[in-house]
C-alpha positions in Angstrom: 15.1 23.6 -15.3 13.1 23.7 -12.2 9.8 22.1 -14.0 12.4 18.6 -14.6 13.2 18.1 -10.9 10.8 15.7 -9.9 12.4 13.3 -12.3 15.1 13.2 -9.7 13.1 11.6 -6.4 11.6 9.0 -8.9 15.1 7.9 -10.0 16.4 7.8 -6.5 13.6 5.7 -5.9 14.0 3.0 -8.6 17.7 3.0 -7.9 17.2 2.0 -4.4 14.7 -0.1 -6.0 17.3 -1.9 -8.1 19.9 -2.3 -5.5 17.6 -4.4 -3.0 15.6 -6.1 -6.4 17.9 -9.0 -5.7 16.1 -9.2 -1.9 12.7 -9.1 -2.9 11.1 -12.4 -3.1 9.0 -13.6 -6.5 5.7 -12.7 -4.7 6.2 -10.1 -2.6 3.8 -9.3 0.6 3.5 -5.6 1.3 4.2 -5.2 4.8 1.7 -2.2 5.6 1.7 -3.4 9.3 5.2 -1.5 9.6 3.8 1.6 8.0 0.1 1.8 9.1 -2.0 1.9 12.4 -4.0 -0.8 10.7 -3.7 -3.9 9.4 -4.3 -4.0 5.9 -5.0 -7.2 3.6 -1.8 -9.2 2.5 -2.2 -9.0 -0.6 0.6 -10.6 -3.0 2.1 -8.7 -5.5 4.4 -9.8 -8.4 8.3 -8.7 -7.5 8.1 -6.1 -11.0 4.7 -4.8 -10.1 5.9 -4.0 -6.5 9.0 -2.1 -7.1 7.6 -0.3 -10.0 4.0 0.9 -9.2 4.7 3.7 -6.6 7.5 5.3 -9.0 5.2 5.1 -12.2 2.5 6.3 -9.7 4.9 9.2 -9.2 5.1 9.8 -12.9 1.4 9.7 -13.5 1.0 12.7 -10.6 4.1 14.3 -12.2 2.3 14.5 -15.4 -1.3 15.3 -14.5 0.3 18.5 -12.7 2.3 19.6 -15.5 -0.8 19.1 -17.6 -3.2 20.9 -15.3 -0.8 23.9 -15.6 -0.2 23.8 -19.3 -4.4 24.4 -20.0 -4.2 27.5 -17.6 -4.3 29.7 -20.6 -7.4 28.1 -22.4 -9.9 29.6 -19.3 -7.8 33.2 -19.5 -11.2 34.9 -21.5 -13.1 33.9 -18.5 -11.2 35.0 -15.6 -10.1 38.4 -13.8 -6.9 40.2 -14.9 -5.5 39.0 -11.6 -6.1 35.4 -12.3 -5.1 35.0 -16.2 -2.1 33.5 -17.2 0.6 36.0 -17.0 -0.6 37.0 -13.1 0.0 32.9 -13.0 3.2 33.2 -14.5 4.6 35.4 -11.6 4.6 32.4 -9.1 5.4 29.7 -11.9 8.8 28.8 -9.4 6.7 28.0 -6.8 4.3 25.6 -8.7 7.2 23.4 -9.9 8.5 23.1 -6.5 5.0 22.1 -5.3 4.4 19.8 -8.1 8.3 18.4 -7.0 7.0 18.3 -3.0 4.2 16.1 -4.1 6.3 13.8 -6.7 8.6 13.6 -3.8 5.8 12.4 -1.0 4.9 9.7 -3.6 8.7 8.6 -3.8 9.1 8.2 0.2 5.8 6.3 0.4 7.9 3.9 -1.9 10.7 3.8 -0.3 9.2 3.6 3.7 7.1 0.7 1.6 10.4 -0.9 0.5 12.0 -0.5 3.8 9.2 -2.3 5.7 8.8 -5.0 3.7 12.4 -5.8 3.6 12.4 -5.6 7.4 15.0 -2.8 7.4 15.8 -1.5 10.5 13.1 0.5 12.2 14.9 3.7 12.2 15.3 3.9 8.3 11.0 4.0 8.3 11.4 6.6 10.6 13.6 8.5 8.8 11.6 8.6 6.0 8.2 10.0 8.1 10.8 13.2 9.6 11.6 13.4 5.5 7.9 13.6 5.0 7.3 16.2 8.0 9.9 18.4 6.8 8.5 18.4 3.6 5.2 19.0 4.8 7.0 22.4 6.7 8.9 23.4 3.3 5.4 23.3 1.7 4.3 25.5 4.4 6.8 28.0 3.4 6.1 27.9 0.1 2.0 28.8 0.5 2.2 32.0 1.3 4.1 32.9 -2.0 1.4 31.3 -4.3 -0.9 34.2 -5.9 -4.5 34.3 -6.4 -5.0 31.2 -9.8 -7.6 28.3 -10.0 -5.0 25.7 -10.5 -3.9 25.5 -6.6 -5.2 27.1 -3.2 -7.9 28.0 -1.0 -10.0 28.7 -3.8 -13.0 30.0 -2.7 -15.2 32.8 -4.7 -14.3 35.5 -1.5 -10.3 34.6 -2.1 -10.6 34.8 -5.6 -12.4 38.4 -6.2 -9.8 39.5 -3.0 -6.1 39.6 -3.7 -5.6 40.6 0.2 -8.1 37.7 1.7 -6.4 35.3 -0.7 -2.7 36.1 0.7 -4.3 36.5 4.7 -5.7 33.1 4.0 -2.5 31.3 2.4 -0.4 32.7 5.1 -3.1 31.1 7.9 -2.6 27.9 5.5 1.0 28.0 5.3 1.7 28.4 9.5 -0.9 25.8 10.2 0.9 23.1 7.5 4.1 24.1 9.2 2.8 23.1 12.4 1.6 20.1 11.3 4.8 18.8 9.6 6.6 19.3 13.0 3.9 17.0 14.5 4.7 14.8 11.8 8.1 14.9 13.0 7.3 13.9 16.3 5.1 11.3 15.3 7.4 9.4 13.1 10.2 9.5 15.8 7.7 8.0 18.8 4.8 6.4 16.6 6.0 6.0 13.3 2.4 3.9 12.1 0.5 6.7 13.0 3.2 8.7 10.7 0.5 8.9 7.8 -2.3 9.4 9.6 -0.6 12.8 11.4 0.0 13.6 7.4 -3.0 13.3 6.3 -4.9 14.4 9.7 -2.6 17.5 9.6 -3.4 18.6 6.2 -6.8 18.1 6.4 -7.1 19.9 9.3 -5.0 22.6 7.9 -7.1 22.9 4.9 -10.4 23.3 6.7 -9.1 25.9 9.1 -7.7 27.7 6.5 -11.1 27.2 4.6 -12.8 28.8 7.6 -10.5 31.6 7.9 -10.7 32.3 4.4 -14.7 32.5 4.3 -14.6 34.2 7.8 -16.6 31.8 9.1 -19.4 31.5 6.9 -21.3 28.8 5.2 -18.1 27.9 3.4 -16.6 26.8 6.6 -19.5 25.0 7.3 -19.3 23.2 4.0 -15.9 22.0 4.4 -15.9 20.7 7.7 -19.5 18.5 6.7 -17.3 17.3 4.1 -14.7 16.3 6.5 -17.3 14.9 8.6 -19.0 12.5 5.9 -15.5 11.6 4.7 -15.2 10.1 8.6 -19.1 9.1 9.0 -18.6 5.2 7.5 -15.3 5.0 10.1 -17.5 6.1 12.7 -20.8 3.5 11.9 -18.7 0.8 11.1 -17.5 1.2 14.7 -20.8 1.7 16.7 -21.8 -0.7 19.1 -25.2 -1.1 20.9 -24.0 0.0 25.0 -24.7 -2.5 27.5 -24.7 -1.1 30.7 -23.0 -3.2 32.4 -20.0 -2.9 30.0 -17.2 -0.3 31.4 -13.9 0.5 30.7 -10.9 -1.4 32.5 -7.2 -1.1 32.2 -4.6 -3.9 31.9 -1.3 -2.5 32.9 1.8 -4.5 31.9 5.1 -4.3 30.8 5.6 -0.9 29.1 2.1 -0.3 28.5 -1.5 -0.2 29.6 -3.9 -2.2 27.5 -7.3 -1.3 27.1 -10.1 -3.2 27.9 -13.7 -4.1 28.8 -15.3 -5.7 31.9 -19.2 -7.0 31.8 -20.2 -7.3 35.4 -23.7 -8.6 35.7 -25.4 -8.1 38.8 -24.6 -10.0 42.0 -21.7 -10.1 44.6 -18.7 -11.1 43.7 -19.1 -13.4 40.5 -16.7 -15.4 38.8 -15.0 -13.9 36.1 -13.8 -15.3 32.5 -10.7 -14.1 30.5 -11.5 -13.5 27.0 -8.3 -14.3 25.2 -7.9 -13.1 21.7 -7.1 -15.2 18.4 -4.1 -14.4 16.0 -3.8 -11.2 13.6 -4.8 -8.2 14.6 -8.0 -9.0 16.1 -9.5 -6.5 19.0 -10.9 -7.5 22.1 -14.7 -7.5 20.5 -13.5 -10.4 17.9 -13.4 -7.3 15.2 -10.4 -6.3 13.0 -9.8 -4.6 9.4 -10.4 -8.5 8.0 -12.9 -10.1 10.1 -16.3 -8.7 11.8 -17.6 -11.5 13.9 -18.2 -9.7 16.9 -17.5 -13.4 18.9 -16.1 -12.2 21.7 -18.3 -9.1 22.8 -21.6 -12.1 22.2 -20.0 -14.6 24.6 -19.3 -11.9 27.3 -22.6 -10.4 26.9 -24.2 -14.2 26.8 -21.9 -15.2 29.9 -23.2 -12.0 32.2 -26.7 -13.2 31.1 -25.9 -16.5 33.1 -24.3 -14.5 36.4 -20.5 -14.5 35.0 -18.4 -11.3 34.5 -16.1 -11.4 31.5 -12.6 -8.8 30.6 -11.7 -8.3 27.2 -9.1 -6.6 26.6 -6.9 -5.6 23.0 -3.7 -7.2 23.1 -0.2 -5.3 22.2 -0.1 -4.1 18.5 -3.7 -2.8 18.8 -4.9 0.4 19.8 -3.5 3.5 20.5 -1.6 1.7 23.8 0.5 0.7 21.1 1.7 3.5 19.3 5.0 2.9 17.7 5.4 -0.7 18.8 8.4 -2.3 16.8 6.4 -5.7 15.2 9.6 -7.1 15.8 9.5 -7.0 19.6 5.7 -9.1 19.9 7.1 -12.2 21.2 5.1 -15.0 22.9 6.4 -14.7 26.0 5.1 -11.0 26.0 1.6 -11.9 25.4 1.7 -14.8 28.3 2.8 -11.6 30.3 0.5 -9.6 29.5 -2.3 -12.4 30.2 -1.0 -12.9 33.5 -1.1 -9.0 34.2 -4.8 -9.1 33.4 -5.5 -12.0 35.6 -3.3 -10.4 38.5 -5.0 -7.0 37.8 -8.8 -8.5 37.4 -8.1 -10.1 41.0 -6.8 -7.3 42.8 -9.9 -5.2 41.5 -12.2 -7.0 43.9 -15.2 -7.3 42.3 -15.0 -10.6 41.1 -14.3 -13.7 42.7 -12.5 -16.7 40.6 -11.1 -15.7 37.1 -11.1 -18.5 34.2 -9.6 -18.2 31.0 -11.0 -18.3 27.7 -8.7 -18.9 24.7 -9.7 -19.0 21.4 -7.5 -20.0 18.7 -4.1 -18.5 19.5 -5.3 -17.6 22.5 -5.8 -21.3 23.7 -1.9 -21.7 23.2 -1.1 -18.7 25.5 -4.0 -19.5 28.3 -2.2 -23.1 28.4 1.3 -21.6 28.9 0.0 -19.4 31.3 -1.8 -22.0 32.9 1.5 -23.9 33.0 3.5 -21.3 34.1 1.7 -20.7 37.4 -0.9 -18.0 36.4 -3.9 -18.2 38.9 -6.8 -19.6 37.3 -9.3 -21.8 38.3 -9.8 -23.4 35.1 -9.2 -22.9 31.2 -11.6 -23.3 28.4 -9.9 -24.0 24.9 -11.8 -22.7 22.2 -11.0 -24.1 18.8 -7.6 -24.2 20.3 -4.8 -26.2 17.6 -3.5 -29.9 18.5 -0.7 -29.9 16.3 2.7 -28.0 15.9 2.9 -25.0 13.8 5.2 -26.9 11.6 2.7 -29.7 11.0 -0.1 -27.2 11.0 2.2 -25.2 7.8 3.0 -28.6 6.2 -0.7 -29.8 6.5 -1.9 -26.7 5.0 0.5 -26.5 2.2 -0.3 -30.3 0.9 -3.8 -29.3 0.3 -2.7 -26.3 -2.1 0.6 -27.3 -3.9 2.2 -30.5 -4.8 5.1 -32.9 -2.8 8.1 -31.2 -3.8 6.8 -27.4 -3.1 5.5 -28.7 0.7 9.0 -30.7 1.0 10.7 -27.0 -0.1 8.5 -24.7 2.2 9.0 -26.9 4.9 13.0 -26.4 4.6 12.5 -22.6 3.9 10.5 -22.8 7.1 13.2 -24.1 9.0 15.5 -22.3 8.2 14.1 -19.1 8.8 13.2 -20.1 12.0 16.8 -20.5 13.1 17.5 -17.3 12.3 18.6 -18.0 8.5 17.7 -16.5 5.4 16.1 -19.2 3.0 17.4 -19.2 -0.5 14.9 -18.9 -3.1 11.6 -20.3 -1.3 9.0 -21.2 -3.5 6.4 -17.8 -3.7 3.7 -19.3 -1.8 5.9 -19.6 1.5 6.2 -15.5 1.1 3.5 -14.6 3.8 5.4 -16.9 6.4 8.7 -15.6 6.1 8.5 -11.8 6.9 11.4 -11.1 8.9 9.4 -8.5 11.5 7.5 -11.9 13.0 10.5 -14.2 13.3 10.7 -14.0 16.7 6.9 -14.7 16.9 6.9 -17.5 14.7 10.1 -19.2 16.1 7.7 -18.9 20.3 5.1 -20.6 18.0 6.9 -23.0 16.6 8.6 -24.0 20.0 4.9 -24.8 21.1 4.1 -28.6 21.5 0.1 -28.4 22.1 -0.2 -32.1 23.4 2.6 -32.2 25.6 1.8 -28.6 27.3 -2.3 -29.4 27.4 -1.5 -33.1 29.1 0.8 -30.5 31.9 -2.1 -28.5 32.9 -3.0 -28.8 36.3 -6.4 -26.1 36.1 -9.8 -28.1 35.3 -9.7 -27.9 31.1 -12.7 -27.9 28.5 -12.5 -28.5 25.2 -14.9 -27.1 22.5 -14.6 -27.0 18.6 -17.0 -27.1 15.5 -17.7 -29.6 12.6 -17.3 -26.8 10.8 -13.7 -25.5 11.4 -11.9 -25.1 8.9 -8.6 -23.9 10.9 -8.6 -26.0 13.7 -9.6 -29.1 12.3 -10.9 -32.3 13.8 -7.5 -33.5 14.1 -6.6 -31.0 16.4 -9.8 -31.5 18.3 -9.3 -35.3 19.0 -5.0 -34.9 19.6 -6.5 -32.4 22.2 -8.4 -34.8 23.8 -6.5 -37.7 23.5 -3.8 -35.2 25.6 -6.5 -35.1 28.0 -8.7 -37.6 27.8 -10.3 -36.8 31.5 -11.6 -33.5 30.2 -15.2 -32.3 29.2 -15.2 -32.2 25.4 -18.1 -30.2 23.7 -18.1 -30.5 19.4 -20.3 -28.1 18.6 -22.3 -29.4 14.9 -22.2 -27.2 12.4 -19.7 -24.5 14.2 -16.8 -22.3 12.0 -13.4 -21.6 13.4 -15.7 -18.2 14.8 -18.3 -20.6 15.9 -21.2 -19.0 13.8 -23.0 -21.7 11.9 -22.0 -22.7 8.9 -23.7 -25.0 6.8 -20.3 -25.8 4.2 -16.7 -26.7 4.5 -16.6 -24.5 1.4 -13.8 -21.7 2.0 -16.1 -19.8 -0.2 -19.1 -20.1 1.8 -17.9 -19.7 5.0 -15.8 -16.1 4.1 -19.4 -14.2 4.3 -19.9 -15.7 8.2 -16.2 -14.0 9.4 -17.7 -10.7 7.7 -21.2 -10.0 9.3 -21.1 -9.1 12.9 -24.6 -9.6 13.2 -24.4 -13.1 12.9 -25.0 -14.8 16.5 -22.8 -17.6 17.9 -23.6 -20.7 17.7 -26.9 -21.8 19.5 -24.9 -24.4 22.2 -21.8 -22.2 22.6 -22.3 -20.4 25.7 -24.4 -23.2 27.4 -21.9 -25.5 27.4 -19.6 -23.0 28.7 -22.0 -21.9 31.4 -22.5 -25.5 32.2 -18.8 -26.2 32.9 -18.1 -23.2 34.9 -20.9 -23.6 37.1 -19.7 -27.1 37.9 -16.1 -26.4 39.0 -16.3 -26.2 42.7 
């Protein structure tokens, strides 16, 4: 009976499935962001494919398990006494419920998936991470009671000639996993994202100690943790960085959190400083995230010290381990004006620099002209590729170029509805990406943004500066800008992308390669221009 029990999670899990089917748009958009520290690619899925891959997933594992077990006996002329089937047989009990522990991790990835993209409440994704820490601890229980086999283990030669090293070695194994499922606990109650990380960090860690123990040290140990170490080697290049000495750590502290940053001081008393503001997604304070590598805003600070001007960068909230367990659903404009104004008000108060400027670029133009507005202390704000239109006309705009009349006329109602809170009926598919309920609030500041009316309000010197090549910020939004202000400096840089590294095609095709390759330098007359305009503010 007990080898049929995994069929149970993977029911529970379609049937949960089935009852929220009806919610689930045509094209659905895994939301990841609720379940990872990372953002991960939003890549659509069909409505079928999405509720029925991690349960059939499930199945597959259920079955390769069963499988691997049934072929035991065909190695039995090859093995020990202690290791052939009928030694096997004695902890048979404790295979099926291992084989059901790991049908059942597969089944809660599904439904902490579900929940997240359905933007149920945060505590039902948390309840699902203490599910999978106190499954990780019942696992731990169960290691000790596995005998010496070659199905499942510490399997090491030294374990499997030595009955007593193998059970020393399962009970190190078993305490360590137990640990770690009680960190999992805590995690998923404080930082659910990091929930599957402290899963798989914990096990992994478990294994190699237990590894150690069970070679005493030896070469095996020393095996394992290289492996460990390659398995983390293209994490750790894809993150190196050539120092710069003048670079150093400095903190933002704001509302409920310090943000991490860095400030490039060139030599010199006192320079004037510029505020690197970051674009939309989840972009870090270099330029860098998990979909673009441009490196833009680490090459303009660097650049800008070059010409006598300090520079902070700094990761905004969502990023970072400063963020652990931040609800998506509380990131609201207003709290990323705030925390622009903290990083002014703390840059100031470090002394070191004299005037501080801001530097938006993209999103970050919209929230250095409200802060600008608002009475943030600047001496003057520099909008880089910064939009001239609404978000609404921006959506509609978009949407015309991709789908005909009467799917823009429908996405543009969907649009409005969900940004007063409603739940659109039947959008078409496309609109999916735009409607996740966790950015509402985020969306509906957006929305509320009027570029002209809030850039022609600034009272701090302004400079404008886009690219021919933009293919986000258009032209359009280049000339409303400065139509809104027709006093200010206006720089169009030829042959500049939305990341101003040169582009030689409006292609889409084309240009993804240049948001890839952080080697890429900006654009010859970017930081010129820039230097230009700061050094003439008096």
């Amino acid at each position: 009976m007990r080898k049929w029990l995994p069929i149970l999670p993977i029911l529970l899990a379609l049937a949960l499935t089935a009852l929220a089917y009806g919610d689930l748009p045509a094209v659905v958009y895994p939301a990841w962001g609720r379940i990872l520290p990372v953002a991960v690619p939003d890549e659509p899925m069909a409505r079928a494919g999405f509720a029925l891959l991690m349960p059939l997933v499930a199945l597959g594992v259920w079955g390769l398990l069963a499988g691997i077990a049934r072929v035991r006996g065909a190695r039995d002329g090859r093995l020990p006494e202690h290791l052939a089937a009928a030694a096997i047989e004695r902890f048979e009990p404790t295979w099926h419920v291992v084989v059901l522990g790991v049908v059942t991790l597969v089944a809660l990835l599904h439904v902490a998936l579900l929940a997240a993209t359905l933007g149920w409440p945060d505590w039902t994704v948390r309840a699902v991470g203490v599910a999978l820490g106190a499954g990780l601890v019942l696992v731990g229980n169960l290691v000790p009671r596995v005998r010496p086999n070659w199905i499942v283990g510490i399997r090491t030669p030294a374990t499997l000639r030595d009955p007593d090293l193998w059970l020393r070695a399962h009970r190190y194994f078993g305490a360590l996993l137990m640990v770690a499922g009680l960190v999992v606990i805590v995690v998923a109650l404080v930082a659910v994202r990091y929930t599957l990380v402290a899963l798989l960090g914990g096990f992994l860690v478990a294994a190699v100690l237990a590894h150690w123990r069970a070679t005493r040290g030896g070469s095996g140990a020393v095996r394992a943790l290289a492996l460990v170490a390659a398995a983390l080697l293209p994490v750790r290049a894809a993150a190196q960085e050539i120092p710069d000495p003048r670079e150093s750590a400095f903190d933002v502290r704001t509302t409920g959190m310090t943000l991490p940053g860095t400030l490039t001081l060139p030599a010199g008393a006192r320079p004037d400083a510029v505020l690197i503001v970051a674009g939309s997604g989840p972009t870090d304070r270099n330029g860098n995230g998990p979909l673009v590598q441009t490196d833009l805003y680490r090459q303009v600070a660097r650049e800008l010290a070059d010409s006598g001007f300090a520079s902070l960068r700094y990761d905004k909230r969502g990023l970072g381990p400063a963020s652990l367990g931040i609800d998506p659903s509380s990131i609201v404009v207003d709290g990323y004006v705030g925390d622009l104004a903290a990083a002014v008000d703390t840059l100031l108060a470090d002394g070191r620099v004299g005037r501080v400027f801001l530097l938006g670029h993209s999103e970050g133009a919209m929230l250095s002209v409200l802060a600008g507005n608002r009475g943030v202390p600047v001496a003057g704000i520099i909008l880089l590729a910064g939009t001239g239109r609404p978000l609404r006309e921006v959506v509609h705009d978009q949407l015309a170029l991709q789908v005909d009349s009467a799917t823009t006329a429908a996405v543009d109602s969907a649009f409005a509805a969900y940004l007063r809170g409603e739940t659109p009926q039947d959008p078409p598919a496309i609109a999916a990406p735009l409607l996740q309920p966790q950015y509402r609030r985020l969306l509906a500041g957006m929305a509320a943004y009027d570029p002209e009316r809030e850039v022609a309000a600034l009272r701090p010197p302004v400079l404008l500066v886009g690219g021919t090549m933009d293919l986000q910020t258009t032209r359009k939004d280049f000339d409303r800008l400065r139509a809104a202000r027709p006093h200010a400096p206006a720089v169009l840089l030829e042959g500049a992308n939305h990341v101003f590294k040169t582009a030689a095609s409006m292609e889409p095709a084309e240009q993804v390669p240049l948001y890839r390759d952080a080697s890429l330098p900006v654009v010859p007359g970017l930081v010129p221009a820039l230097v230009g305009w700061l050094r003439g503010i008096p």
